[in-house]
Every structure is written in structure tokens, then in C-alpha cells.
N, C-alpha and C positions, 0 to 999 in steps of 0.2 A: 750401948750407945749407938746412934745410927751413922754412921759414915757421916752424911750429912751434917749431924753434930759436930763430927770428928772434926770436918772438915774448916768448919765455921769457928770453932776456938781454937784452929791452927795458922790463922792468919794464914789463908789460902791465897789472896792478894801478892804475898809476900813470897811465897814459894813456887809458885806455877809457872815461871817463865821455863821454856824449854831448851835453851840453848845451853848445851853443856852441863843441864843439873838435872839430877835424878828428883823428882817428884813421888814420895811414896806413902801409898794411904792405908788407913785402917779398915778393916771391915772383920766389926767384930758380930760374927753371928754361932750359932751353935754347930755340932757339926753331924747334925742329924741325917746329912744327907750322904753317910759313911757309906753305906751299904746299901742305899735306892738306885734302881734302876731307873735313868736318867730318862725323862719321858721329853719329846723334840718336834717343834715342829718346824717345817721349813718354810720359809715363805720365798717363793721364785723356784719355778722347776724348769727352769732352763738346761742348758749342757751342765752345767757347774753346780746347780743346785740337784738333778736328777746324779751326777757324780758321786755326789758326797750322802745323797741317798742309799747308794749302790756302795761304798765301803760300810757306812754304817751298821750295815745286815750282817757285816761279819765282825761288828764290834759288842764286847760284852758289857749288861749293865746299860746299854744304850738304844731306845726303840723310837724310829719314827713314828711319832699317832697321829699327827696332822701334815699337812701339805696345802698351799697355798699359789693361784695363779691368775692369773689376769685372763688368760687363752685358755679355755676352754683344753683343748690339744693339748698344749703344754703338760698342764693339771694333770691328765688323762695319764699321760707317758709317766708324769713324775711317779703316782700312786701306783702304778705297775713296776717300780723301780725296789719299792719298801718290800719285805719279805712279814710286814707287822701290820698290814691291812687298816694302814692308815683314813683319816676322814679326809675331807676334800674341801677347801674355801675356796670361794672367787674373792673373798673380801677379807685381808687379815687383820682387819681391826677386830673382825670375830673367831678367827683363830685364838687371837690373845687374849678374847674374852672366857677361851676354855681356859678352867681351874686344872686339868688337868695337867697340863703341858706345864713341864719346869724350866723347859730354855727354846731358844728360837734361835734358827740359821737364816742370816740375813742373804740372799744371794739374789736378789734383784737388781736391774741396772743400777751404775754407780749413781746418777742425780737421785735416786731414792732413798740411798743407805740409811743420811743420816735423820729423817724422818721416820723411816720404819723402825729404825733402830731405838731411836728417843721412845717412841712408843710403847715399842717394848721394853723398854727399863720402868716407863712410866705404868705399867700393866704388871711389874714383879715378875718379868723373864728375866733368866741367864740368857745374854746373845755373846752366838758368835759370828761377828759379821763380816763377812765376807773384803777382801782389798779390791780397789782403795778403800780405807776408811771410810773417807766422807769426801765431797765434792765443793769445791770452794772453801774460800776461809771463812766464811761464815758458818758453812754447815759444817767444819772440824770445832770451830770454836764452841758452837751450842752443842754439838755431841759429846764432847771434853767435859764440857761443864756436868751436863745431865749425865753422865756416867761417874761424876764424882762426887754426884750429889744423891744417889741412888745406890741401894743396897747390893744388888747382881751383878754376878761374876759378869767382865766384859773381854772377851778375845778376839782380835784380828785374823783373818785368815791369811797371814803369809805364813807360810806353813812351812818354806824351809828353816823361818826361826825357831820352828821343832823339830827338825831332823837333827839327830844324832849326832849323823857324818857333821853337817856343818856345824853344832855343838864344839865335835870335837876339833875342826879346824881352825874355828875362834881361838879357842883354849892352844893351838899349837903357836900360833900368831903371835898372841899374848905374850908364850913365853921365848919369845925368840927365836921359831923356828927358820924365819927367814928375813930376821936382822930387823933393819929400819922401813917401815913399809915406803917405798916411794911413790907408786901410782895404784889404782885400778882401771883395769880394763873389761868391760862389761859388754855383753851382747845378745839378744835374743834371737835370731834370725829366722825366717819360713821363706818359702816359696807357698804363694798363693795370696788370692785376693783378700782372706779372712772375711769372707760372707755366709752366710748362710741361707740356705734357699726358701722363697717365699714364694706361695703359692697364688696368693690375692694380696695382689699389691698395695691396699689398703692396709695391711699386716707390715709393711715395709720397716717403717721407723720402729714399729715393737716388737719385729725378729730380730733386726740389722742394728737396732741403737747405738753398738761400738762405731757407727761410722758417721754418727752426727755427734756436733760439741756439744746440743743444750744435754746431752744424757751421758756421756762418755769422759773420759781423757785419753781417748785412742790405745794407742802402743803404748804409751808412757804411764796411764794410771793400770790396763790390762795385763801387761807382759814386763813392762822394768821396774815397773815398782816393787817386785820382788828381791830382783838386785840394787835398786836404794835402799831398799829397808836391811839389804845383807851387810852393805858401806857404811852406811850410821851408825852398825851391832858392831862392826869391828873397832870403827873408830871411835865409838860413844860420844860420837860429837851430831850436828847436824849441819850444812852447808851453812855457808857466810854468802858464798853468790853461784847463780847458775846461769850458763849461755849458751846457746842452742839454736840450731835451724831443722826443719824439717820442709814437706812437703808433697801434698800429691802431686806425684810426678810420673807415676805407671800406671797404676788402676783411674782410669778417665769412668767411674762411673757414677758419679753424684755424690762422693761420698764426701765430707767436712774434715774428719779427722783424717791424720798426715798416715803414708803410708812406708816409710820413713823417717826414723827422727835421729838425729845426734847430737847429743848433749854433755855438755862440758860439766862435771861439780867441783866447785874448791872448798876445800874444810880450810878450820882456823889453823891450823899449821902448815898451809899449804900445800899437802895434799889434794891432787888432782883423778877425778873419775871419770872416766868416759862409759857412757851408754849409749849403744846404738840397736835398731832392731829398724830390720827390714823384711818387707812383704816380697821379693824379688829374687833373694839368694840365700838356699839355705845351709850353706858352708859351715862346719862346727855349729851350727844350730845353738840351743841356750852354752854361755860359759859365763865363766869371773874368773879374771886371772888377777890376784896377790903381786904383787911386785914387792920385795924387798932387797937389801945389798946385800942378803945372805943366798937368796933363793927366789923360787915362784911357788906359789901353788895356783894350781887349775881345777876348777871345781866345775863339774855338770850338775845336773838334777838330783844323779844318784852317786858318785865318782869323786874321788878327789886322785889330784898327783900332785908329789913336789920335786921338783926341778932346783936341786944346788947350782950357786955360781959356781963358775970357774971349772973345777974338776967332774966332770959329770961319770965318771967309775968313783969317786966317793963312795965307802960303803956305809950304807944307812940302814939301821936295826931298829926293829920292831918288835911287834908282835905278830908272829904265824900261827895260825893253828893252835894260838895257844899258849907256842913255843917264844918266852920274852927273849928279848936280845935273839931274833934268826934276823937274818938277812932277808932286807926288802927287798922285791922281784923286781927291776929295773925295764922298762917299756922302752924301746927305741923312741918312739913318739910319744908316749906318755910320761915317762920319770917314776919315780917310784911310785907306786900305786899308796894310795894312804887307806888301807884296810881296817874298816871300823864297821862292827854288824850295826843296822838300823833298817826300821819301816817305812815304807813308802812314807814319803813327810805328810801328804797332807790323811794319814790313818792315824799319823804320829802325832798333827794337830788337833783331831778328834777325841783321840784318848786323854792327851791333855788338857781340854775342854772337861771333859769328861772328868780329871781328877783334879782339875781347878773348883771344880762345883762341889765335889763329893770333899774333899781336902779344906776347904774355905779357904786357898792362897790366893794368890794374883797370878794371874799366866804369864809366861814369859815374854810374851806378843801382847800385851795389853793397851790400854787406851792411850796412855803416855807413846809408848811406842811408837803405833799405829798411827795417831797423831803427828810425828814427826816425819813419817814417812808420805802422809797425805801435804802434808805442806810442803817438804820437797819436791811430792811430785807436782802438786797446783805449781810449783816454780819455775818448774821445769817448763809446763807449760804456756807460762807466764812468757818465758823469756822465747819460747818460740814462736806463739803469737802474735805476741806485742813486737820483737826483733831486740828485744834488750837484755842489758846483763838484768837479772833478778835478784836482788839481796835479803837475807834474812832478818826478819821483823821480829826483835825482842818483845813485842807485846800483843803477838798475838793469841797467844796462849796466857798472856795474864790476865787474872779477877781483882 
């Protein structure tokens, strides 16, 4: 039976509101795809899209055959990027026309996703597309739909909701590791303008797009929507309201989006998140710090620590080498190191792309997910824009 079946004598109406409920669907297909070598094409060979080109060379079972660009150059770079002598579009509506290819990386500016994306489900691609999801509440809304109404595998690319480490941080949270959680504190931080260089200024808006609104959601859908999508995974909830200000107020150079943002989230329990990312200071650069009345933990990209109240010589056992119950090695500045082997996350989100398809499950970052995460951050920037609190809309995910 086709999902879509599935989906239609499940009173989907009934079920799909996103706040606080798990949504979970059928797809029942064969699983012929055990042991096929995942054939991929990307569409956008940007930094992000030529990146994910460039682990894949060292992922097994998985080969770029196509590539997709708008810029001639771009194209060029990406196809030199594959080690599988991929083909080359300027147009990917005819990428998806190759039988070939069984999944597609969506990695073109955010106002595109959720059209290229639709497309390709509409074409019998696996997509994994790229965060933000989707761009307004329109375009989450029809991309929600069309991925729930269509057979292929769909993944988000926040890619630490595949890392291990943060797997297994969740899993400590959960069980009490550091009591009642009271805040998060969130941040991305750089030093620099976040431009990139254009050579013919005519190319401006389709090098630069992170810095205009009709294509982007700046800092907040580029760089913290990784850490809202980490705040939602802990709490299983999604914000009630969000309030925020930003602004250009350093880089004087035409650009729309804020170069600067700080944002307030409150979940339904109260529960408060701050995010901030600035272009100006790059002090502790990316974190997320855990608050609870037991402890913190402090998480980087690749890193975790936890920090006990109160007695900080507390002795805290682990695993060393192997060795269960040793003594965790205590960091003046850092606290006990939280020592968990894992892959760069986003090689970790590839692979499981890769055994979401081969496996016939649902990824752990899927359209549900991802969806929650793009509507917080549309929130977010709701309420910096507009200058208002933002509240969360039970029906916008409903059918």
C-alpha cells in the first residue's frame, strides 16, 4: 500500500498537528535496496553542496553521478569535487529526469528548498535536504504535505541530530544526568563579515544570497537553527512564543539580513532558550550549554563536558579506554570531558541517509522534525522583523 494510502485512511487531519505529538507514518515498500550502491545527485555546488560532495568520496555504497548549478563556475568546482566522474546540469529538473540517480541533496539557497525538493519527491527521488527545511510557512506546509504523500525516504540536514556524541547527551539528559533542566544557552559566534567574494557584481545576489531576506533567513535559518533543532530534540516539545531583536549594526554594506541576532524561546513548561550569533566576536565560537539543578553540560561541534553543582572534585566514572567505572579526567575549564567515539556528524548524517534508504526506516532528522525546526526558526524571525512576541500556531501543520 502506498503511504499515501496509508496516509488517507489514517485520518491525517486528525493527527498532524505538531505541537507536542509525534506523527508517525507507514512506508511500506520492499527492501531491495539492501545492498545497492546509492547512486546521488546534488543539486547546488555551493561551499555546502561541493562539502558534502567531498565526504561522500570516502563514503561506501554511495557515489555522486550527477551535480547541478546555476553558475557555470560553481558547476565546474562542484564536478571536480566527486572522485565518480559525475555528469553536469545547469537545469535540475533534468537531473531528476535521469532514471539513474536514486536520491538527490538539496543544497541550494534556502527560498528554493522547498520547490526543488517537492520535485524531487514528485520525480521518485530519496532527498536529503539540506536546513532550513523550507522557507515560510507556506513552503513547510506544502513540503510536509508532499513528503507525506509520497513514497521516498526524506532527511533534513541537521546533522548533529546524527552525531553520536549528541545522541548520547540526549540519552544522559533524559536520564538525570543533570537533574531538572532550567535554561539553554546557545550561541554561534564569528568574527567576519560572512561574504563571499564576487567577482562581477552582477553575480552579487547569487553568490551573497545569505544576505538578502527574499532568499535567506540570515544567521538564524544558516547557523542557529542547528541549535533550535538541538532544544526541541531535548525537550520534545516546540516553542509556545518567541522574542528577539537583531540588527545591522557593523557590516554597513547593503546587506538585509541581521548581522546579529538574540533570541528569546519559551517552551510549554517554561522553559527558556537563548540564541545569539554574532558576526563581530568570536569568543567560544559555536556552544549549547544544558542548565540543570544537578549540573551543565557544554557541548561544541565535536566535545561535550559536564560540570556538577555544587562540589566540583565530585568524582565522576565512566568509561576510559574501555575501562567501565575509571575516573573521568576533570578539565580546569572544561569539567569532565564526556568521552563518546563518533563521526564527524554531518559523514554521520550521510551514512544515515544512506541506511535510511537501504534499511526502508525513517531517519531520525526527518520531515516531522525538520518541520518543527523551520517553523521555529520562520519564528524567530517573525518576531525580529515584525518586533513582536511570535506565538505557535497549532494549525499550521494540520490537513
Amino acid at each position: 500500500m502506498k503511504r499515501r494510502s496509508f496516509i488517507g485512511k489514517t485520518a491525517l487531519a486528525a493527527t498532524a498537528t505538531l505541537a507536542g505529538s509525534s506523527f508517525l507514518y507507514g512506508n511500506i515498500l520492499s527492501n531491495k535496496n539492501l545492498n545497492k550502491t546509492l547512486n546521488i545527485g546534488v543539486i547546488g555546488t555551493g561551499v555546502r553542496g561541493k562539502g558534502l560532495m567531498t565526504i561522500i568520496n570516502s563514503i561506501d555504497q554511495v557515489n555522486v553521478v550527477a551535480a547541478c548549478d546555476v553558475l557555470p563556475f560553481r558547476l565546474k568546482e562542484g564536478l571536480r569535487k566527486s572522485n565518480s566522474n559525475p555528469r553536469g546540469y545547469s537545469d535540475y529538473q533534468k537531473l531528476l529526469d535521469d532514471k539513474n540517480i536514486d536520491a538527490v541533496i538539496v543544497a541550494t539557497p534556502f527560498n528554493t528548498h522547498s520547490k526543488i525538493a517537492m520535485d524531487a519527491l514528485d520525480a521518485g527521488k530519496h532527498v536529503y535536504c539540506e536546513k532550513t527545511m523550507a522557507k515560510g510557512y507556506t513552503g513547510i506546509r506544502e513540503l510536509v504535505k508532499k513528503a507525506y504523500e509520497s513514497d521516498p525516504i526524506f532527511q533534513v540536514g541537521h546533522q548533529y541530530h546524527s552525531s553520536r556524541l549528541y545522541h548520547h547527551v540526549v540519552d544522559l539528559i533524559q536520564q538525570g544526568k543533570i537533574g531538572n533542566i532550567t535554561a539553554f544557552e546557545c550561541q554561534w559566534n564569528r568574527h567576519g563579515d560572512w561574504r563571499r567574494k564576487v567577482k562581477d557584481p552582477k553575480l552579487e545576489k547569487a553568490i551573497n544570497w545569505r544576505m538578502y531576506r527574499a532568499f535567506s533567513g540570515g544567521l538564524t535559518a544558516e547557523l542557529c537553527s542547528h541549535q533550535i533543532d538541538f532544544v526541541n530534540w531535548v525537550l520534545g516539545e516546540t516553542p509556545t512564543q518567541v522574542m528577539g531583536v537583531g540588527g545591522v549594526d557593523y557590516w554597513k554594506d547593503g546587506r538585509e539580513t541581521y548581522d546579529n541576532i538574540h533570541l528569546i524561546y519559551k517552551y510549554p513548561k517554561g522553559i527558556k532558550a537563548t540564541f545569539t550569533c554574532l558576526t563581530t566576536n568570536a569568543r567560544e565560537g559555536y556552544q549549547i550549554k544544558i542548565l540543570g539543578d544537578k549540573g551543565t553540560i557544554i557541548i561544541d561541534r565535536q566535545n561535550a563536558w559536564f560540570y556538577p553543582e555544587g562540589n566540583n572534585n565530585t568524582k565522576v566514572t565512566g568509561v576510559v579506554d574501555g575501562v567501565s567505572g575509571a575516573t573521568l579526567q576533570w578539565g580546569k575549564e572544561k569539567g569532565y570531558k564526556i568521552d563518546v567515539e563518533h563521526l564527524n556528524p554531518t559523514e554521520q548524517a550521510l551514512i544515515d541517509f544512506r541506511e535510511a534508504i537501504q534499511k526502508n526506516k525513517q531517519p531520525e532528522c526527518g520531515i516531522l522534525t525538520g518541520a518543527k525546526t523551520a517553523i521555529s526558526v520562520q519564528m524567530g524571525l517573525d518576531a525580529m522583523y515584525k518586533n513582536e512576541i511570535i506565538r505557535w500556531k497549532d494549525d499550521l501543520l494540520r490537513f
